[in-house]
MMTF fields as JSON, N, C-alpha, C and O atoms, coordinates in Angstrom:
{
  "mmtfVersion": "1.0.0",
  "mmtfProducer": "UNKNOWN",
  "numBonds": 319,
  "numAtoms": 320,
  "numGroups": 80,
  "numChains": 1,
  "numModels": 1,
  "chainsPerModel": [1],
  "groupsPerChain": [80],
  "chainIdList": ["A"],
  "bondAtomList": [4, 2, 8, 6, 12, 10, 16, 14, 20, 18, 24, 22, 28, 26, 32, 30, 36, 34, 40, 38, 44, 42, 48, 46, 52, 50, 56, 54, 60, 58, 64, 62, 68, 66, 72, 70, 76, 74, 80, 78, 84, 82, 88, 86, 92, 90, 96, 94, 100, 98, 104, 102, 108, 106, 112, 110, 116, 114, 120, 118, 124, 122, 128, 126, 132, 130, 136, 134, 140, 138, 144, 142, 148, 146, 152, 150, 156, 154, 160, 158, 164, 162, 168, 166, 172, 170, 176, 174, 180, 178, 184, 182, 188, 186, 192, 190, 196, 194, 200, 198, 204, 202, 208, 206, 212, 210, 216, 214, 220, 218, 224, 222, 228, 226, 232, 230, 236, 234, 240, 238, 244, 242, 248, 246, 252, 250, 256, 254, 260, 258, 264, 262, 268, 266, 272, 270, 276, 274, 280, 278, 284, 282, 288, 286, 292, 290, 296, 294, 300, 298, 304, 302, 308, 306, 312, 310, 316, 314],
  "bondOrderList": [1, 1, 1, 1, 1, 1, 1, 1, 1, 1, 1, 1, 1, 1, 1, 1, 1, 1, 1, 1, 1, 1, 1, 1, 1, 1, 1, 1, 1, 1, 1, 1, 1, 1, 1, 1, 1, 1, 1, 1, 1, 1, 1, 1, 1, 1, 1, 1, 1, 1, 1, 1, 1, 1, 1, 1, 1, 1, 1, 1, 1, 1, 1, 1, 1, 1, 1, 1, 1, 1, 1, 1, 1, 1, 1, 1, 1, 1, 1],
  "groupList": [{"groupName": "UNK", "atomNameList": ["N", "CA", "C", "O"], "elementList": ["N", "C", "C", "O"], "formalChargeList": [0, 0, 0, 0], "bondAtomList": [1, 0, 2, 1, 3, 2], "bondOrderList": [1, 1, 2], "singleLetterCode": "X", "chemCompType": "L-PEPTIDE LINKING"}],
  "groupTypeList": [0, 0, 0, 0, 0, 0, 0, 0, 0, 0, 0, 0, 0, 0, 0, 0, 0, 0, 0, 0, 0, 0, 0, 0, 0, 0, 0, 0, 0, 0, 0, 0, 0, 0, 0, 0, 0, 0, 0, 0, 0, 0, 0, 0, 0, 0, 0, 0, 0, 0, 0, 0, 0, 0, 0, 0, 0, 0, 0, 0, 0, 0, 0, 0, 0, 0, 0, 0, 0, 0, 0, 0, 0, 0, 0, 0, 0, 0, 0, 0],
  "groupIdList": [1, 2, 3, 4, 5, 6, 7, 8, 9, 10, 11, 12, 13, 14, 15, 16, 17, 18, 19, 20, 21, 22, 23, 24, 25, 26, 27, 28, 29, 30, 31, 32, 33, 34, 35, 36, 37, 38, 39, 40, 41, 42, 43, 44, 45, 46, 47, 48, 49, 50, 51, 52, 53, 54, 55, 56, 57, 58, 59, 60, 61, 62, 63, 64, 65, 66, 67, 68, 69, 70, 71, 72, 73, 74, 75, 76, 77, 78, 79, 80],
  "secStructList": [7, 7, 6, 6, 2, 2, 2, 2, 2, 2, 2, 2, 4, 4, 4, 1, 1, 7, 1, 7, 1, 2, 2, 2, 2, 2, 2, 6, 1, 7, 2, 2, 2, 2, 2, 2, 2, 6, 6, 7, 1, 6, 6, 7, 1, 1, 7, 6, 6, 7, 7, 7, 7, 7, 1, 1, 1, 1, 7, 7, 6, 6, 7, 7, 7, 1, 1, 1, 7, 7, 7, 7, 6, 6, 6, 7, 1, 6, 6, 7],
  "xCoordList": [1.473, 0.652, -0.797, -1.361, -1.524, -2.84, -3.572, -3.586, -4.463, -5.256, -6.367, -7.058, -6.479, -7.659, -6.609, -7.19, -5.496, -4.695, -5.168, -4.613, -6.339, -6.614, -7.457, -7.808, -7.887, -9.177, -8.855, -9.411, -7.548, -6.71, -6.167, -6.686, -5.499, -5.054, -6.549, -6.529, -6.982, -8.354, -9.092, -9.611, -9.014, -9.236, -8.28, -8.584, -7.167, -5.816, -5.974, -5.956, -6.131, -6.235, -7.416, -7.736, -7.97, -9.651, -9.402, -9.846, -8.32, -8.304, -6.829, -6.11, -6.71, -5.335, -6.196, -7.289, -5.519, -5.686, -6.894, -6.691, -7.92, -9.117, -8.481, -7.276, -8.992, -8.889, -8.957, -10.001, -8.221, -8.457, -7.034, -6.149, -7.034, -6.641, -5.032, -3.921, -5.153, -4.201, -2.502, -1.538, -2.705, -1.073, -0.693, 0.427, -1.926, -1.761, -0.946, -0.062, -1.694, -1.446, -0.078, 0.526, 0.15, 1.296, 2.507, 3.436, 2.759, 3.392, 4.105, 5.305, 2.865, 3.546, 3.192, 3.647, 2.249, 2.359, 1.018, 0.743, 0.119, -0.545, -0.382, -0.481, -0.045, 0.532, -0.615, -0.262, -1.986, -3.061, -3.608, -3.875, -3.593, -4.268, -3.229, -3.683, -1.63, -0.858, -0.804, -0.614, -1.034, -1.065, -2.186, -2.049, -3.476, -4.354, -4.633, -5.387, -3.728, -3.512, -2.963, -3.525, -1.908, -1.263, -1.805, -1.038, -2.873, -3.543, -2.944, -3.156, -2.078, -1.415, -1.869, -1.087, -3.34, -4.069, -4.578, -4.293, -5.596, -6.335, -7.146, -8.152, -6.635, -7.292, -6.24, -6.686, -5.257, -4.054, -3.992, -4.077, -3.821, -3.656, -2.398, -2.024, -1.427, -0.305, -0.194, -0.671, 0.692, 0.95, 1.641, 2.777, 1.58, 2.313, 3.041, 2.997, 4.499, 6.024, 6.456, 7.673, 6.09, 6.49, 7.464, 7.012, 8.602, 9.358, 8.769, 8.32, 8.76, 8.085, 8.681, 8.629, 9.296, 10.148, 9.427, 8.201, 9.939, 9.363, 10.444, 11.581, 9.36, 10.87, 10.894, 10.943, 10.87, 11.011, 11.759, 11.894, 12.259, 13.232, 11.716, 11.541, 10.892, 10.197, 9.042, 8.426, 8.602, 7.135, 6.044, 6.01, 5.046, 3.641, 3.153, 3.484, 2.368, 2.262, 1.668, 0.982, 1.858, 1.818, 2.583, 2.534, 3.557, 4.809, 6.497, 6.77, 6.965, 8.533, 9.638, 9.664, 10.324, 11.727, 11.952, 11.388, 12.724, 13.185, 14.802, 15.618, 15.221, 16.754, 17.346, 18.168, 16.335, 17.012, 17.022, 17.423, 16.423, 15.856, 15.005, 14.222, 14.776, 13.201, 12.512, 12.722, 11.528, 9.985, 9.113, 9.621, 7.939, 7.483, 6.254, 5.565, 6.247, 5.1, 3.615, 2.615, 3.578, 2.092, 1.83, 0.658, 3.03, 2.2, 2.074, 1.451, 2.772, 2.673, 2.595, 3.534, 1.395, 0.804, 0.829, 1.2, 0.268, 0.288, 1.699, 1.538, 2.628, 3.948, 5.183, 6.354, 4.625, 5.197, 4.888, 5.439],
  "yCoordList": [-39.476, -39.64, -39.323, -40.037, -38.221, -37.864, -38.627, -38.303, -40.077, -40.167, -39.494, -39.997, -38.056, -37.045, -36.165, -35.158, -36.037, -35.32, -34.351, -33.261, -34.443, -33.653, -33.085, -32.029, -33.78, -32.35, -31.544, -30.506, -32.242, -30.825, -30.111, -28.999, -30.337, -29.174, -28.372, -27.161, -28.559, -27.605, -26.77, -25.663, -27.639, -26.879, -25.507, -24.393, -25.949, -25.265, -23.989, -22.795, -24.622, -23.211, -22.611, -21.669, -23.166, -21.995, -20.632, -19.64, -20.904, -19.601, -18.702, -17.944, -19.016, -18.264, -16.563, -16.161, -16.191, -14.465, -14.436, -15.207, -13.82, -13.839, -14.098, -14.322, -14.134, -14.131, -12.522, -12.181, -11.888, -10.592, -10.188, -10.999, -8.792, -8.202, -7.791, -7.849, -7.497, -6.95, -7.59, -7.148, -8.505, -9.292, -8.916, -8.597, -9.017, -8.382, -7.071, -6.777, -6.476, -4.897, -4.209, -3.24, -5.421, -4.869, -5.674, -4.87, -6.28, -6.801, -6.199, -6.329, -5.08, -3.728, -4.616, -4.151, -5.982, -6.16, -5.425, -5.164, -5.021, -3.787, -2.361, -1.89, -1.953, -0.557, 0.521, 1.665, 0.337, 0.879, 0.377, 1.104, -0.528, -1.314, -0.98, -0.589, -1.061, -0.3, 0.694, 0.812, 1.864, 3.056, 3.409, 4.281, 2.549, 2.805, 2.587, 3.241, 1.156, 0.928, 1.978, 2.378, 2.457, 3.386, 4.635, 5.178, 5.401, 6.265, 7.147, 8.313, 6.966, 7.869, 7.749, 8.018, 7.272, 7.551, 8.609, 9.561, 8.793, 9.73, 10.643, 10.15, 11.985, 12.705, 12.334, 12.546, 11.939, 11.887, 12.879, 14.002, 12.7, 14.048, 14.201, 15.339, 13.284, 14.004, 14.991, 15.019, 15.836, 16.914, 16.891, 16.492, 17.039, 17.212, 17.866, 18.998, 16.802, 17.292, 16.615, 16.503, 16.073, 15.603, 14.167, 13.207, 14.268, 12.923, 11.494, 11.375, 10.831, 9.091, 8.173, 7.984, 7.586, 6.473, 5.093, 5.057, 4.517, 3.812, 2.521, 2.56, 1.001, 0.394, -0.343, -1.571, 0.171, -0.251, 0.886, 2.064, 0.156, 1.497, 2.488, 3.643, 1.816, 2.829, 2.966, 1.999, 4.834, 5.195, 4.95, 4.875, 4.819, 4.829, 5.786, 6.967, 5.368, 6.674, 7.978, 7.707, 9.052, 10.285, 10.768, 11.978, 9.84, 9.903, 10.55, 10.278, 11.016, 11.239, 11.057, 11.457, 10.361, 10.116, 11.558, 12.651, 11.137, 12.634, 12.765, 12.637, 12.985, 12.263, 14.006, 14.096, 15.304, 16.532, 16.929, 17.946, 15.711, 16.329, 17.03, 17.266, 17.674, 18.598, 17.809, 16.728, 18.557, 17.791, 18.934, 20.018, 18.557, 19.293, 19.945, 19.275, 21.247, 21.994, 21.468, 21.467, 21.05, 20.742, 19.591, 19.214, 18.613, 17.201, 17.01, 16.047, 18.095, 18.242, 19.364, 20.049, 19.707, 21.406, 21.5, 22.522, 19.989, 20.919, 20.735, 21.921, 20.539, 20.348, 21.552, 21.726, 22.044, 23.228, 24.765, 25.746],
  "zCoordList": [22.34, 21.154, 21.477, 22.307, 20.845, 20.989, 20.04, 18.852, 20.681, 19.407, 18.692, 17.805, 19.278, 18.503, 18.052, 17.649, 17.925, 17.279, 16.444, 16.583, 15.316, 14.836, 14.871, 14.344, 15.542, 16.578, 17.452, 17.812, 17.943, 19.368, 17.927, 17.832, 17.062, 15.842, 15.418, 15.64, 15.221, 14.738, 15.76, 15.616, 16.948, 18.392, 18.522, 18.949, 18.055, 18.507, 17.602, 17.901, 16.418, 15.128, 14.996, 14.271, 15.674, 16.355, 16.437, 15.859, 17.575, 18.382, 17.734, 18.386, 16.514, 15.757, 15.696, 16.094, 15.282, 14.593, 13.508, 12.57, 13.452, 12.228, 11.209, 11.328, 10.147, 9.263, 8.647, 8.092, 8.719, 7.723, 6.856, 6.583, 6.504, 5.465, 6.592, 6.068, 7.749, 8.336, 7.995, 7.369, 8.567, 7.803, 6.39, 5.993, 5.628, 4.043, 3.608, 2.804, 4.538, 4.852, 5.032, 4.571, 6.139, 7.041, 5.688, 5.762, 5.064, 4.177, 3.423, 3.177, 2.793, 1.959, 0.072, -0.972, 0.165, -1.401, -1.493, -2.664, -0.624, -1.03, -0.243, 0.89, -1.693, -0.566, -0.682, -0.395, -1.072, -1.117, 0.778, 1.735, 0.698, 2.069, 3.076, 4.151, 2.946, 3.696, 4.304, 5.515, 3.183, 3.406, 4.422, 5.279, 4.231, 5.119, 6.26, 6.98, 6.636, 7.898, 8.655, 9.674, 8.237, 8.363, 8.703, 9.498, 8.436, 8.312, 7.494, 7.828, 6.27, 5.892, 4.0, 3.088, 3.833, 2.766, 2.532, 3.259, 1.316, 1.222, 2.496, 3.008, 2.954, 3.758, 5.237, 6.365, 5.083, 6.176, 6.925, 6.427, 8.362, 8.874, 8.846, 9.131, 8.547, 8.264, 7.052, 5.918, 7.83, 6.989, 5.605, 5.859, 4.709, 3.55, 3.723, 4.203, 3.076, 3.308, 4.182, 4.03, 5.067, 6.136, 5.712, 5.088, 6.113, 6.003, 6.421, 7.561, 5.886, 6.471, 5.695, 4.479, 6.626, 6.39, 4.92, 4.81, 4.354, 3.437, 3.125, 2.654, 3.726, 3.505, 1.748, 1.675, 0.937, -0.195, -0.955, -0.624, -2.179, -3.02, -3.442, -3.054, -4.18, -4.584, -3.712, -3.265, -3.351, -2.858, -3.669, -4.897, -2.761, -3.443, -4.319, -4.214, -5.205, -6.212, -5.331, -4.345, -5.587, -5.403, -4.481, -4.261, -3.659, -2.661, -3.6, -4.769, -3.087, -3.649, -2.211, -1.047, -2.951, -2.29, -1.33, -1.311, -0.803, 0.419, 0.003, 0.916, -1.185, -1.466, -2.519, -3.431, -1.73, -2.376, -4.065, -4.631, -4.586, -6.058, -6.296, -5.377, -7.629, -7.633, -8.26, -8.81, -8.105, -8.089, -9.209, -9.494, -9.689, -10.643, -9.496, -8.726, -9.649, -8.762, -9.387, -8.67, -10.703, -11.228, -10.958, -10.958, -10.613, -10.351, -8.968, -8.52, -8.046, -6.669, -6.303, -5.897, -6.409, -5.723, -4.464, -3.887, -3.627, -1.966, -2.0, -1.709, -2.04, -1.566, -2.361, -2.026, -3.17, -3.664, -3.061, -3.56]
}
């Protein structure tokens, strides 16, 4: 029995992980903040076209499934 018990807990949760956005991120309920962790936002050096795995049914907007359907060339120019 620690009788400062809750000062060794606050001691203890001092030294946890910051406080930031990363856990958020990595979650996927923002897939804006995702994507960026990722480096695979606006100005990606990945290449367009390139297959990338996605663990949810649906991609992020301006993403399409890899599942052999067509796609409209006007709403996706680099990829046409």
């Amino acid at each position: 029995n620690d009788p400062n018990f809750a000062t060794t807990m606050l001691n203890a949760l001092a030294g946890k992980q910051p406080l930031d956005n990363t856990l958020t991120n990595l979650s996927g309920k923002d897939v804006a903040g995702l994507l960026a962790y990722l480096g695979l936002g606006e100005g990606s050096a990945l290449p367009v076209g390139v297959p990338v795995p996605w663990p949810s049914a649906t991609p992020p907007t301006g993403w399409l499934k890899c599942n052999g359907a067509a796609f409209s060339a006007e709403e996706y120019p680099e990829l046409a």
